[in-house]
C-alpha positions in Angstrom: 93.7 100.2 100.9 94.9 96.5 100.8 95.9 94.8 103.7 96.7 91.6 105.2 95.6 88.8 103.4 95.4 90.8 99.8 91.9 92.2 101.6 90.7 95.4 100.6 89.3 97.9 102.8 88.0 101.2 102.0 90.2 104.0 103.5 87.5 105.9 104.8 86.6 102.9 107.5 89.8 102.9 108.7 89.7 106.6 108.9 86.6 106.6 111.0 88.2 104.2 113.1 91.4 105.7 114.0 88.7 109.2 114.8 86.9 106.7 117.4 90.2 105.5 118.9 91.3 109.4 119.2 88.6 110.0 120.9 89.0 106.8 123.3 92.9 108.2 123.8 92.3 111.8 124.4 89.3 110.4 127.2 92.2 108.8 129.3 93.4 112.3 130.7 89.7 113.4 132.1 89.3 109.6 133.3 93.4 109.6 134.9 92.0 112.8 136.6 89.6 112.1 138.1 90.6 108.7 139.6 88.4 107.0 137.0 89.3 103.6 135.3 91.8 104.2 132.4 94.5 101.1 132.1 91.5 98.8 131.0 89.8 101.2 128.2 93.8 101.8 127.4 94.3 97.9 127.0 91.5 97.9 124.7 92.8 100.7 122.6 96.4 98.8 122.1 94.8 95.5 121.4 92.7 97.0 118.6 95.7 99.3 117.2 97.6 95.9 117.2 95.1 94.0 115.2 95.1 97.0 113.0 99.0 97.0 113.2 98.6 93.2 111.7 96.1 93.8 108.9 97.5 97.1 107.5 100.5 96.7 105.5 102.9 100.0 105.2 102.1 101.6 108.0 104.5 100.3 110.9 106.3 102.6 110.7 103.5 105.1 112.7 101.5 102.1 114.4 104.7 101.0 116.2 105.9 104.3 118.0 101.8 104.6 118.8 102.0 101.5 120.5 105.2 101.7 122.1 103.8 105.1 123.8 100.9 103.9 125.1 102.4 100.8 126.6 104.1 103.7 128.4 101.4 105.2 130.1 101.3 101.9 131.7 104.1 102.7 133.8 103.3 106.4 134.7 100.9 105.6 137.7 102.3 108.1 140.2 100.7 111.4 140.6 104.3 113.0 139.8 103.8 111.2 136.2 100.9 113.0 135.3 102.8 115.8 133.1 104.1 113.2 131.3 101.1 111.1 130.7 99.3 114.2 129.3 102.4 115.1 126.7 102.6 111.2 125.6 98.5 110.8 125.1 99.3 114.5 123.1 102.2 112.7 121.1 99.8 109.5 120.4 97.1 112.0 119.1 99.5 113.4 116.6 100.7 109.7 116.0 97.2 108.8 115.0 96.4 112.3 112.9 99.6 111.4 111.3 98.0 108.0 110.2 94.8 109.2 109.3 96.7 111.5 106.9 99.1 108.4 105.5 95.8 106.5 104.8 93.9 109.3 102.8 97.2 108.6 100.2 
């Protein structure tokens, strides 16, 4: 796959990266539950999906919406909110599979 910079990176790389971050998203629900930290190992998620937003060309049109719906979660806090926290990490996971399955092209 090339990216940024004419760079070339094998697609299997970034697929075992976007498997890591799944499993760093779908980790925030048990760690939201049980009153664990989850906003900082969420900003660590976005900031290395927006380096990899940078670096990979064609494939805004997934990494956007993924980011836009985890900058979300941010703002669901309240214990009302947790229904939709647990739907938008769900929709991030597909987001991601989504990717994983646009990079294997």
């Amino acid at each position: 796959m090339i990216i940024k910079y004419d760079g070339y990176i094998e697609n299997v790389a970034v697929e075992k990266t976007l498997k890591r971050l799944t499993n760093q998203i779908y980790k925030l629900l048990p760690n939201r539950e049980e009153n664990l930290e989850w906003e900082k190992p969420l900003k660590n998620i976005m900031e290395e999906l927006t380096g990899m937003d940078n670096l990979l060309v064609g494939k805004h049109d997934i990494l956007f919406p993924l980011l836009c719906k985890l900058e979300g979660l941010f703002s669901l806090t309240e214990e009302d909110d947790f229904l939709l926290y647990r739907r938008t990490i769900f929709e991030s996971l597909s987001l991601i599979d989504l990717l994983i399955k646009k990079c294997r092209r």
